[in-house]
C-alpha positions in Angstrom: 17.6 14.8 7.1 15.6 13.1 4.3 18.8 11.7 2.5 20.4 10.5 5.8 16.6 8.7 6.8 16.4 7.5 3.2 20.3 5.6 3.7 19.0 4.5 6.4 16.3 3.1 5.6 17.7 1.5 2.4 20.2 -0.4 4.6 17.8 -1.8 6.5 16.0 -3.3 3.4 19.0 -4.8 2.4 19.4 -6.3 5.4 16.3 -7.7 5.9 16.3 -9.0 2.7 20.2 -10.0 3.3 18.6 -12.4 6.1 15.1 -13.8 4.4 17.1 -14.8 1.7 15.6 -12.0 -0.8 16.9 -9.7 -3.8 16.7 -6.4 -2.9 14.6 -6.2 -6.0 11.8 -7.8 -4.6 11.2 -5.2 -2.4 9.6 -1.6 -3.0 9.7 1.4 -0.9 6.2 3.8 -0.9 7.7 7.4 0.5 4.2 7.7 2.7 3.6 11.6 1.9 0.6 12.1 4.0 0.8 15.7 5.5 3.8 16.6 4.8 4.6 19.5 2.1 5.4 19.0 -1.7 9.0 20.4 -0.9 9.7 17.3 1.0 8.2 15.6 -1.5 10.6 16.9 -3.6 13.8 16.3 -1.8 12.8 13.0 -2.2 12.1 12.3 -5.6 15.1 14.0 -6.2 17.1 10.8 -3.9 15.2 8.6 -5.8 11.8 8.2 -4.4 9.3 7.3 -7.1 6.5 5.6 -4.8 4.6 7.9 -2.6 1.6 7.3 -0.2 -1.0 9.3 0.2 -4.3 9.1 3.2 -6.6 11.4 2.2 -7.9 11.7 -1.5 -7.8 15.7 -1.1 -4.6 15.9 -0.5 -3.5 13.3 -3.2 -5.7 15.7 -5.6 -3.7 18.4 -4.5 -0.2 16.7 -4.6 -0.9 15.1 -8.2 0.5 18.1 -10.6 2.7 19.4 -8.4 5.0 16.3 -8.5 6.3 15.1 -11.5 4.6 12.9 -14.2 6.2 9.9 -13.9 5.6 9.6 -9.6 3.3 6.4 -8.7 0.6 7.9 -6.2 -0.9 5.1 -4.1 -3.8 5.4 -2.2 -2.9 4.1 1.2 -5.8 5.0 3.5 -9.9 4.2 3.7 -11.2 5.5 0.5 -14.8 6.5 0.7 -16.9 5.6 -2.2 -18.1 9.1 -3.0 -14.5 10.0 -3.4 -13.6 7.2 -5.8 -14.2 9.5 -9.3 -11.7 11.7 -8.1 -8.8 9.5 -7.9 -9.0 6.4 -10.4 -7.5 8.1 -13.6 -4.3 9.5 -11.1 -2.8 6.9 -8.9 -1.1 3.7 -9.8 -2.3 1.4 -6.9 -5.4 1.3 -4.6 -4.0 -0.3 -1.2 -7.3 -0.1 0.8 -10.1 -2.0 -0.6 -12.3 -4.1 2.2 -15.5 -4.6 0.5 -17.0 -5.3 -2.7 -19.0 -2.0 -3.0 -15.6 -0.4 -2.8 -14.8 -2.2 -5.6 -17.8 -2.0 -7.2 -17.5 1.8 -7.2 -13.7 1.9 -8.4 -15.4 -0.6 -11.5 -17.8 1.8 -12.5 -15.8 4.7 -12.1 -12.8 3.3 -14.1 -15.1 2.2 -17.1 -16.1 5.4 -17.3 -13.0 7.4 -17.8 -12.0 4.1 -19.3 -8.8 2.9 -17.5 -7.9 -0.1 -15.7 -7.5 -0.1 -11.8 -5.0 -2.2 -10.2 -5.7 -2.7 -6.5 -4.9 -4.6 -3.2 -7.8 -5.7 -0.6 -6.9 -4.4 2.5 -7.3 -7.4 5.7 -8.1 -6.7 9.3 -5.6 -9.7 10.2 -5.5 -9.1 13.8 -9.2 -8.2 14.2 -8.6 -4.3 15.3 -11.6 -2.5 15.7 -10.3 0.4 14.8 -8.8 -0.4 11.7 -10.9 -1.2 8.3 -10.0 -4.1 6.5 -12.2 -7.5 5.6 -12.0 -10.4 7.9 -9.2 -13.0 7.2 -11.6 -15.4 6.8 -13.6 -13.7 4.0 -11.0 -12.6 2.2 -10.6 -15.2 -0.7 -14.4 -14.9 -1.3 -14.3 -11.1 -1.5 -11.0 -11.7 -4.4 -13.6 -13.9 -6.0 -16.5 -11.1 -6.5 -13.9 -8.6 -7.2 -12.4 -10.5 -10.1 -15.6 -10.7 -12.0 -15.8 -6.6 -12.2 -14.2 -5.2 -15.4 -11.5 -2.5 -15.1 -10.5 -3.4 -12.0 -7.3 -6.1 -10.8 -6.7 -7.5 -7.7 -2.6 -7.6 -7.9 -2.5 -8.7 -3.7 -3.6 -7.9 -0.3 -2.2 -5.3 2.1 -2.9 -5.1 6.0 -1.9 -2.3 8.4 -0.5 -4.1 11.6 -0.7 -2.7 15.1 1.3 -0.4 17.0 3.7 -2.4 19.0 7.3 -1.7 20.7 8.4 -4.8 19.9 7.7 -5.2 15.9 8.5 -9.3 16.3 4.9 -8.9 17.8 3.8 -8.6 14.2 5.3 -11.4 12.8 2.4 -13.7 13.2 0.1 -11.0 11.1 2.5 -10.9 8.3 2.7 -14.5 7.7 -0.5 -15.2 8.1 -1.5 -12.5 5.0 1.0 -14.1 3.4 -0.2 -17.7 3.6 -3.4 -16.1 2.5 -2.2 -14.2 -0.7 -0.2 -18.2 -1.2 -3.9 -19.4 -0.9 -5.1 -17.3 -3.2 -2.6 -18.3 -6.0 -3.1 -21.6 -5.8 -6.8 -20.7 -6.6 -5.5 -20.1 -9.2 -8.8 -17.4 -10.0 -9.4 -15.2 -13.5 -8.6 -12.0 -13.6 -6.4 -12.4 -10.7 -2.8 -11.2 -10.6 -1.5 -11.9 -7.3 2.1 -10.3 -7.0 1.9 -7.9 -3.9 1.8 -8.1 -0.5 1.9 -4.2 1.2 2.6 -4.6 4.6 5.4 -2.9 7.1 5.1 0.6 8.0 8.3 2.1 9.6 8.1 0.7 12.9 8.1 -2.7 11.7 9.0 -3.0 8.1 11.9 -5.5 8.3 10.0 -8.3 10.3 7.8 -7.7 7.1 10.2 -8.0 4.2 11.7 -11.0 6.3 7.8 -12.3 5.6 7.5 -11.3 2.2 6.4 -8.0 1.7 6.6 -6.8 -1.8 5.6 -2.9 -0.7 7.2 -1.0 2.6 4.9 1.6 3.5 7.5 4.4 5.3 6.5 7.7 6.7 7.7 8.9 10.0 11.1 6.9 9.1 11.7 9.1 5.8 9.9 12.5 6.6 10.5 12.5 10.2 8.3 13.4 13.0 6.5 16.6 12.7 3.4 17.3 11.3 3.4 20.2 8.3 0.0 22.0 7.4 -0.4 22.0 3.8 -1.0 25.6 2.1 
C-alpha cells in the first residue's frame, strides 16, 4: 500500500510542479508519521522517505532511535514550551512556532546543549480559531524578535490550511503566506534565512506547490487511513 501511495503521490508533485513551472527539486515531501507504527515508518524509508513528521513530542521521543540516523524528524504540531528540552538536540526542523516565548524557549534550550535550531513560524492565515499560528499581520515583526535570539533560524513560515472538498479553496491562503515570506526577504533582516515555505497537507498539496511550497506535509495520502496505537 505504502509504495503504490508513495507513486502516487510522487506523480502528483511532478505534475504540479510540471504546471507552476517548477523543478521537481524544489519540492520536499515530509512522510507525516504521527500515530502510525515504526514498521510503517520503515516501509517507508526503505522507498526512499527521509523526511518524517511528527505531532506530539512523546511520540517523536519515542520514534527517534528506532529509525535510522540519518531520518530528518520535524516537529509538525503545537509544541508546548515545557516540552522544548526534549526535542531540540533530535529533529532537523521546528514547523510550529507562533510566538516569541516559543522561540525564546527553543533559544535557551538550544544554547544549552549547544546546537543551532532551524525553525519556521507557523501563521494563522485564514484566522481559524482552532488552529495556532500568529496573525498574518504580525508576522514580519515576530521574524524580527526571533532573529535577535542566538541558536535559533528562522529558514520560513508554514501554515496549516483548512479542511475543504475543494482544495482550490486554499489557494488564496497559500499565496498570501507566500507574498508574506517574499515580504520578508526583501527585508532583507539578520539572521534571517528565508528558503521554506511548509504548506499542503494531502488534501491539498498540489494547489500548494503550484504556490510555492518548498515542504508537502503528507499523511493520510502515504500511510493511509487508519489509526495504529503505538506499543
Amino acid at each position: 500500500m505504502i509504495r503504490d501511495n508513495l507513486c502516487a503521490v510522487e506523480e502528483n508533485i511532478s505534475a504540479a510542479c510540471d504546471r507552476s513551472g517548477r523543478a521537481r527539486g524544489d519540492v520536499k515531501l515530509i512522510a507525516v508519521s504521527k500515530t502510525k507504527p515504526v514498521e510503517m515508518l520503515k516501509e517507508a524509508y526503505d522507498l526512499g522517505c527521509r523526511d518524517f513528521g511528527e505531532n506530539k513530542v512523546q511520540e517523536l521521543i519515542d520514534k527517534y532511535d528506532k529509525m535510522p540516523s540519518d531520518v530528518r524528524w520535524h516537529m509538525i504540531g503545537h509544541l508546548q514550551r515545557n516540552k522544548v528540552k526534549y526535542i531540540v538536540d533530535k529533529v532537523y526542523m521546528i514547523h510550529s512556532v507562533d510566538s516569541l516565548r516559543l522561540a525564546e524557549e527553543i533559544s535557551k534550550e538550544a544554547v544549552k546543549k549547544n546546537v543551532t535550531v532551524s525553525v519556521l513560524v507557523e501563521v494563522n492565515v485564514a484566522k481559524e480559531e482552532s488552529k495556532f499560528g500568529t496573525d498574518a499581520e504580525e508576522t514580519v515583526s515576530l521574524v524580527e524578535e526571533i532573529a535577535k535570539l542566538p541558536n535559533i533560524v528562522v529558514k520560513g513560515l508554514m501554515t496549516i490550511a483548512p479542511y475543504v472538498e475543494d482544495s482550490e479553496e486554499n489557494r488564496l491562503y497559500f499565496a498570501k503566506l507566500k507574498q508574506i515570506y517574499v515580504d520578508i526577504i526583501h527585508k532583507n533582516i539578520d539572521n534571517i534565512c528565508m528558503e521554506e515555505l511548509s504548506m499542503g497537507m494531502t488534501g491539498d498539496y498540489e494547489v500548494a506547490i503550484e504556490e510555492g511550497a518548498t515542504y508537502i506535509r503528507v499523511g493520510t495520502g502515504i500511510f493511509g487511513e487508519r489509526q495504529y496505537t503505538i506499543v
